[in-house]
C-alpha positions as CSV (number, residue, x, y, z in Angstrom):
1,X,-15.7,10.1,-26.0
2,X,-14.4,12.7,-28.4
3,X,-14.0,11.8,-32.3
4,X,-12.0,13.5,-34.6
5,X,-11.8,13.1,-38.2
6,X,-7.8,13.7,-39.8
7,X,-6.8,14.1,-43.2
8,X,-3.2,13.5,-43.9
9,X,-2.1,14.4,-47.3
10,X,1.7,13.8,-48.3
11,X,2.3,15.0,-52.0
12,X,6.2,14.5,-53.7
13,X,5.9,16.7,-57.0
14,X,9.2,14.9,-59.4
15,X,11.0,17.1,-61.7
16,X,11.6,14.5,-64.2
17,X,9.1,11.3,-64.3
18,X,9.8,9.0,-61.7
19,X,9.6,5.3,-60.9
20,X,10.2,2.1,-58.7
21,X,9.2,4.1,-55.9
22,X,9.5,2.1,-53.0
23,X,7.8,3.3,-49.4
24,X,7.0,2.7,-46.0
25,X,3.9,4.5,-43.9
26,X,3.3,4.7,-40.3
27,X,0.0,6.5,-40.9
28,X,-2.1,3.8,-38.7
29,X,-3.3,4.8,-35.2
30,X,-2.5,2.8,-32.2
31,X,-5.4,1.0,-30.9
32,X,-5.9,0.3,-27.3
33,X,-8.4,1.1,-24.3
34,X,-8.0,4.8,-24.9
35,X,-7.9,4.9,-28.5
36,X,-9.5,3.2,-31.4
37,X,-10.0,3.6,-35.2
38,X,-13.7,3.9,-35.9
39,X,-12.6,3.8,-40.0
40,X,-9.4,4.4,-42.2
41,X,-9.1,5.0,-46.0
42,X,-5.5,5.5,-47.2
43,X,-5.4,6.0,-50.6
44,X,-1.8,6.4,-53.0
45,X,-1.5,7.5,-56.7
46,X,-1.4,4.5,-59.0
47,X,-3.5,2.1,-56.2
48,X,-0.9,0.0,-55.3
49,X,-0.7,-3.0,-52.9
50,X,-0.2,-1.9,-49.2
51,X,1.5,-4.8,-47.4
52,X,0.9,-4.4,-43.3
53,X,3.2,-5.5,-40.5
54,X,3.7,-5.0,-36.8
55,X,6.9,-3.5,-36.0
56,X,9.4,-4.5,-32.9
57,X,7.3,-1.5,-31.0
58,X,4.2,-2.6,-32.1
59,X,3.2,0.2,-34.7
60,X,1.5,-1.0,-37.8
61,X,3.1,-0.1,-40.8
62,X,2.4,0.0,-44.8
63,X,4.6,-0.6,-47.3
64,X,4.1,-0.3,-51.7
65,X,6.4,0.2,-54.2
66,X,4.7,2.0,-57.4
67,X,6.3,1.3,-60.4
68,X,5.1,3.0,-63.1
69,X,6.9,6.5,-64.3
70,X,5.1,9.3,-62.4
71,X,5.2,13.0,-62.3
72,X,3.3,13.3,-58.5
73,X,2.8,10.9,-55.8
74,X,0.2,11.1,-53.7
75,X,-0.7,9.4,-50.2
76,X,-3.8,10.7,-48.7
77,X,-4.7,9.0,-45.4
78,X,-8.6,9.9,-43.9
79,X,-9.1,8.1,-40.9
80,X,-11.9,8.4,-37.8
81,X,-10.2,8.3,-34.5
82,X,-11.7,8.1,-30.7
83,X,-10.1,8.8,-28.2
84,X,-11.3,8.1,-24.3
85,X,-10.1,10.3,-20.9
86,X,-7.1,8.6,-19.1
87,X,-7.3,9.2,-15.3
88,X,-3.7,10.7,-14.3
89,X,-1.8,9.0,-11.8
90,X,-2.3,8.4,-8.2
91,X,-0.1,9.5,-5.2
92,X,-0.7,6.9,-3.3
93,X,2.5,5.1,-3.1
94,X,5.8,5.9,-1.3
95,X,8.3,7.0,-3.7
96,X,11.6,4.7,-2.8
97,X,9.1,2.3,-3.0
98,X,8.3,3.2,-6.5
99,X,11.8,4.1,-7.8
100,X,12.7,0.6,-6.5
101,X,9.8,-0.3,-9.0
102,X,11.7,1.4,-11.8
103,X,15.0,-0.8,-11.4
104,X,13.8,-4.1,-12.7
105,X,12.7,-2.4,-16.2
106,X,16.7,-1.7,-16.5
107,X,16.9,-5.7,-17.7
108,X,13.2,-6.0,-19.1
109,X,12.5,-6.1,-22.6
110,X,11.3,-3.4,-24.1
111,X,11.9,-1.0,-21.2
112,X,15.9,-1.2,-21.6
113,X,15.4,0.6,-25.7
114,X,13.5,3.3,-23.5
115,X,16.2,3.6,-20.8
116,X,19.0,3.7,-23.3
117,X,20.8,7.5,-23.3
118,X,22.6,9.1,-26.1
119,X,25.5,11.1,-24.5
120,X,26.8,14.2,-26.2
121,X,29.1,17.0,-25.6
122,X,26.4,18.8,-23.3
123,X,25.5,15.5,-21.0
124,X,27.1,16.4,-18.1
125,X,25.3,20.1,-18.0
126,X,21.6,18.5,-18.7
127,X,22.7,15.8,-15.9
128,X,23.1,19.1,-13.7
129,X,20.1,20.4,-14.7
130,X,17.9,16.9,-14.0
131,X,20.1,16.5,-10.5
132,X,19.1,19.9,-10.0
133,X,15.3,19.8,-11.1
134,X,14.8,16.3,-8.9
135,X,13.8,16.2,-5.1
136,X,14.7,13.3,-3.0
137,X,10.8,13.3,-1.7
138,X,9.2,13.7,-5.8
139,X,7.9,9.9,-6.9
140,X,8.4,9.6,-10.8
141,X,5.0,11.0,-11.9
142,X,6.5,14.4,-10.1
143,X,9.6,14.2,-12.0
144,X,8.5,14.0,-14.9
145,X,6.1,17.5,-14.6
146,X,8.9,19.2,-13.5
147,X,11.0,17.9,-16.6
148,X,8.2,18.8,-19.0
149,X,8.0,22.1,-17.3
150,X,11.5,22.7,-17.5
151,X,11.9,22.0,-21.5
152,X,8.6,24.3,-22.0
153,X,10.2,27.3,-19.9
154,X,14.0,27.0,-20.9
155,X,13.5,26.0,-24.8
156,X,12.2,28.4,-27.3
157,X,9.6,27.1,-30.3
158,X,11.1,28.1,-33.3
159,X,10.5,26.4,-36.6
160,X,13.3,26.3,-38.9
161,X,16.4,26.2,-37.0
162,X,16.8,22.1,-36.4
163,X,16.2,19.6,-38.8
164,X,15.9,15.4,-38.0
165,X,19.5,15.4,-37.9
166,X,19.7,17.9,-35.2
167,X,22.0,16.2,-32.3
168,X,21.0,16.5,-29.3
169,X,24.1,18.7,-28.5
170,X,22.7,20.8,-31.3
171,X,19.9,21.8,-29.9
172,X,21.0,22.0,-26.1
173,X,23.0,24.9,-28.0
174,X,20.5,26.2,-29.4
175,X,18.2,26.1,-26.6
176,X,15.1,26.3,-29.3
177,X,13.7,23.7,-31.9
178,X,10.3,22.4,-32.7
179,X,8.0,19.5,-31.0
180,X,10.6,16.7,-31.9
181,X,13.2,18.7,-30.5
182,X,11.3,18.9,-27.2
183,X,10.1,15.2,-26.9
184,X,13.7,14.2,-27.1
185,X,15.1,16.3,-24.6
186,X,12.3,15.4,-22.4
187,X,13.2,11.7,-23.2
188,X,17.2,12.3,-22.4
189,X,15.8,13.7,-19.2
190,X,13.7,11.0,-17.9
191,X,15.8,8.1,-19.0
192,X,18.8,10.5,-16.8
193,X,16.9,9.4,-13.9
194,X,16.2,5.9,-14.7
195,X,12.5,6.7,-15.8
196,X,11.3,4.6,-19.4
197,X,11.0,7.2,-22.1
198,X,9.8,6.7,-25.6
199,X,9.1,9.1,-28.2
200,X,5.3,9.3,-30.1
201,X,3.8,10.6,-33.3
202,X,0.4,11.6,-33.7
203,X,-1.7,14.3,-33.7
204,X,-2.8,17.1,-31.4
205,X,-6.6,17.9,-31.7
206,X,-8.1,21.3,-30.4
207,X,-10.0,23.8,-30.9
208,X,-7.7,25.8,-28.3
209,X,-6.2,28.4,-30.5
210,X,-2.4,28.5,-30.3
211,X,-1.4,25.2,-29.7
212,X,1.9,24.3,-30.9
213,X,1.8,21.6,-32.9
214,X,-1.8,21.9,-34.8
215,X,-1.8,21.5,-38.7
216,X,1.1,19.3,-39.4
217,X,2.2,16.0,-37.4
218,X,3.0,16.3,-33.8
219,X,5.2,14.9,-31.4
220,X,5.8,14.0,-27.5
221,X,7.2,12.0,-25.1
222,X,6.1,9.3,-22.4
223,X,7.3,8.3,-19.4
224,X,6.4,4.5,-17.7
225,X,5.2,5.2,-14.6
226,X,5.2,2.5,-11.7
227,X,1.4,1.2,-11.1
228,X,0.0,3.0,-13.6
229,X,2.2,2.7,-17.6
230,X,2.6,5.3,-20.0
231,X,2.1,8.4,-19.4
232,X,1.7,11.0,-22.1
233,X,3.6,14.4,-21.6
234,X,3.6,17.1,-24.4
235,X,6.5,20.0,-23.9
236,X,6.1,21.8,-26.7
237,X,2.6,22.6,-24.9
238,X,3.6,21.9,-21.2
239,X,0.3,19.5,-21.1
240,X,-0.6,15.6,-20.0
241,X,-1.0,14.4,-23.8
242,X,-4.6,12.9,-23.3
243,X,-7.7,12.8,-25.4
244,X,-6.8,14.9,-27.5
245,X,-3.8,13.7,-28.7
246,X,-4.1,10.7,-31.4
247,X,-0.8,8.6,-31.4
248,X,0.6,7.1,-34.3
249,X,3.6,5.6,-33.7
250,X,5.8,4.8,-30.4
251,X,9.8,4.1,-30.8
252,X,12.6,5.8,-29.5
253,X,13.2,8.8,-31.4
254,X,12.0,10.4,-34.9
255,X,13.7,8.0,-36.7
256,X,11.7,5.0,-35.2
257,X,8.3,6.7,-36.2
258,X,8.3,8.3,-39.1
259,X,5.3,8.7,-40.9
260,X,6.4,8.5,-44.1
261,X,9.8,7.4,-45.9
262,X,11.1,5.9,-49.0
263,X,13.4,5.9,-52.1
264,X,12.6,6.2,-55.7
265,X,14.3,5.7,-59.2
266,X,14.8,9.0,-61.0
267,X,16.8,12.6,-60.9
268,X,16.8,14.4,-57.4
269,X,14.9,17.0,-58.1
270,X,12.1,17.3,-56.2
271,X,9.2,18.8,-54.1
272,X,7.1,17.7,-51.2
273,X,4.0,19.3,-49.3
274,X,2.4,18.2,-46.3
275,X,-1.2,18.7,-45.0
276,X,-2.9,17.7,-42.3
277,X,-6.4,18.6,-41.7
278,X,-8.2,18.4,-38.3
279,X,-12.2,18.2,-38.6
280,X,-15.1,17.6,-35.8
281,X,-18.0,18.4,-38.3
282,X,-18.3,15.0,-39.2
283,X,-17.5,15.3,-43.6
284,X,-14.2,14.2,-43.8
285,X,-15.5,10.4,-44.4
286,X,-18.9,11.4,-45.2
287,X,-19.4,9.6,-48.7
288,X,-22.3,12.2,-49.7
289,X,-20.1,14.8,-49.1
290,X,-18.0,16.1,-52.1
291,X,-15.1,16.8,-51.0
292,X,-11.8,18.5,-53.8
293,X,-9.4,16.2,-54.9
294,X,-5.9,15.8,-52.6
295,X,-4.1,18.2,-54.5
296,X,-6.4,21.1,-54.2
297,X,-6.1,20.7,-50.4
298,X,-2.4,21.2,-50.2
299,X,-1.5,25.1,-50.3
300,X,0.8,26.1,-53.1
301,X,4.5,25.4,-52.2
302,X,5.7,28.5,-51.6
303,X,3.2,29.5,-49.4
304,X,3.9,26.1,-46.9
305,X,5.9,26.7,-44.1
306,X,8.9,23.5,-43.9
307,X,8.4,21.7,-40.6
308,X,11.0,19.1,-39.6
309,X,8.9,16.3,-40.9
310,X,8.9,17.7,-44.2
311,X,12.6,18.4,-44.4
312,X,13.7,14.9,-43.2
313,X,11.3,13.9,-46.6
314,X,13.2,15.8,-48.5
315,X,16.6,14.6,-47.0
316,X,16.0,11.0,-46.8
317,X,14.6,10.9,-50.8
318,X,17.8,13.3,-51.7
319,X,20.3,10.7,-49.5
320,X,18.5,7.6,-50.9
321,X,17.9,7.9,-54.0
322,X,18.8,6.0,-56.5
323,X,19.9,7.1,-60.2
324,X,19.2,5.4,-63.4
């Protein structure tokens, strides 16, 4: 069973001191037969309280308020994951038997928050595409390669040109976004065709050199299979998400999973830099191991390229915030 050892460091750098800064982290990974947290240290500037709850999609999440005027916040998060092989799925059952498998989930809690669409302007030409894409004779585990296939080949990678508030129209326009982009195309796709999608955050973890995705949060979709559950598809990498890929959070979009959000007291102004640091050598939670303090391991702002996550940071502190 592969271990990995991730570092995620969020740093907000205030213009003018701030304070009552009031937050909620989804920086605990899921814990089941296929993945488990060995050890977890999250630490934040000031050492506040970190209240813990289960969420409606069963995520665990943090939430402190730090009250005390402050120039930098930080929240560094070092946890131990491992992960274990899921075997894929199995062709051993007709498929109108297992589509008729698939209609019961339409009144089942939580399958109908997974099954819910979100039309837009370009609906009826992505229902043309998945009508196209969909063979009478493919069972659901079929469908739902092809679909990841599809949003790999037709949708360019590009970081920069979508933000969280990209609609989905948006970027069927645009035909390009980044791994959030992907997972909830994918998702539209699936849940098209009456398969359960949900949207996860996590981590990918390789050595593979080009992976999209590596050094900053990740994203990608599942689809519930009949017989067999979740099952992990990455589009932004055209891969089975598997052992290698640390979830997070489920929900069903961006907005249900984001790792970190709040609102604070004080003047807009603002910065924020995201790192997240990937290590097998075993030193991240090594205690005789010295290790530089958060901030040194964050590059210098202008030298960090803005994912999506960082940007809806920025947003949701700029829309939220509240002025004294």
């Amino acid at each position: 069973m592969p271990e990995f050892e991730i570092q995620h460091i969020t740093k907000y750098i205030y213009d003018t001191p701030a304070r009552d800064s009031a937050n909620q982290i989804i920086l605990f990974p899921i814990k089941d037969e296929y993945q488990d947290v060995l050890k977890q240290e999250i630490t934040v500037t000031g050492n506040p309280i970190v209240d813990r709850h289960i969420d409606y999609y069963g995520n665990e999440v943090g939430s402190f308020t730090y009250s005390e005027p402050h120039s930098v916040l930080i929240i560094n998060s070092k946890v131990l994951v491992s992960t274990k092989h899921r075997p894929y799925p199995v062709n051993d059952i007709f498929p109108a038997q297992q589509w008729e498998d698939l209609k019961p989930l339409q009144y089942m809690v939580p399958y109908i928050d997974f099954l819910r669409q979100e039309y837009f302007d370009g609906f009826a030409e992505l229902k043309q595409v998945v009508d196209a894409e969909k063979n009478k004779e493919d069972i659901p585990y079929q469908i739902a390669l092809r679909f990841c296939q599809y949003v790999y080949d037709n949708f360019n990678y590009i970081k920069g040109v979508t933000t969280v508030e990209t609609t989905l129209d948006e970027i069927w326009k645009l035909k390009a976004g980044v791994c959030q982009d992907f997972a909830h195309i994918l998702a539209e796709m699936l849940r098209m065709v009456k398969i359960p999608a949900r949207y996860v955050s996590g981590y990918i973890c390789t050595d593979k050199n080009g992976m999209r995705g590596e050094g900053a949060t990740h994203a990608w979709t599942e689809a519930y299979i009949p017989d067999y559950g979740w099952l992990g598809l990455d589009p932004t990498n055209n891969i089975i998400a598997n052992e290698n890929h640390v979830r997070l959070a489920v929900g069903r979009n961006f907005m249900d999973c984001s790792p970190v959000k709040g609102i604070y007291k004080g003047s807009s102004g603002h910065s924020l830099e995201v790192s997240v640091i990937v290590d097998d050598d075993g030193l991240l939670l090594d205690e005789n191991t010295e290790h530089p303090s958060a901030p040194a391991t964050i590059p210098a702002a202008n030298h960090i390229v803005k994912n999506s996550y960082q940007r809806y940071m920025e947003m949701i502190q700029q829309q939220q915030q509240q002025q004294q």
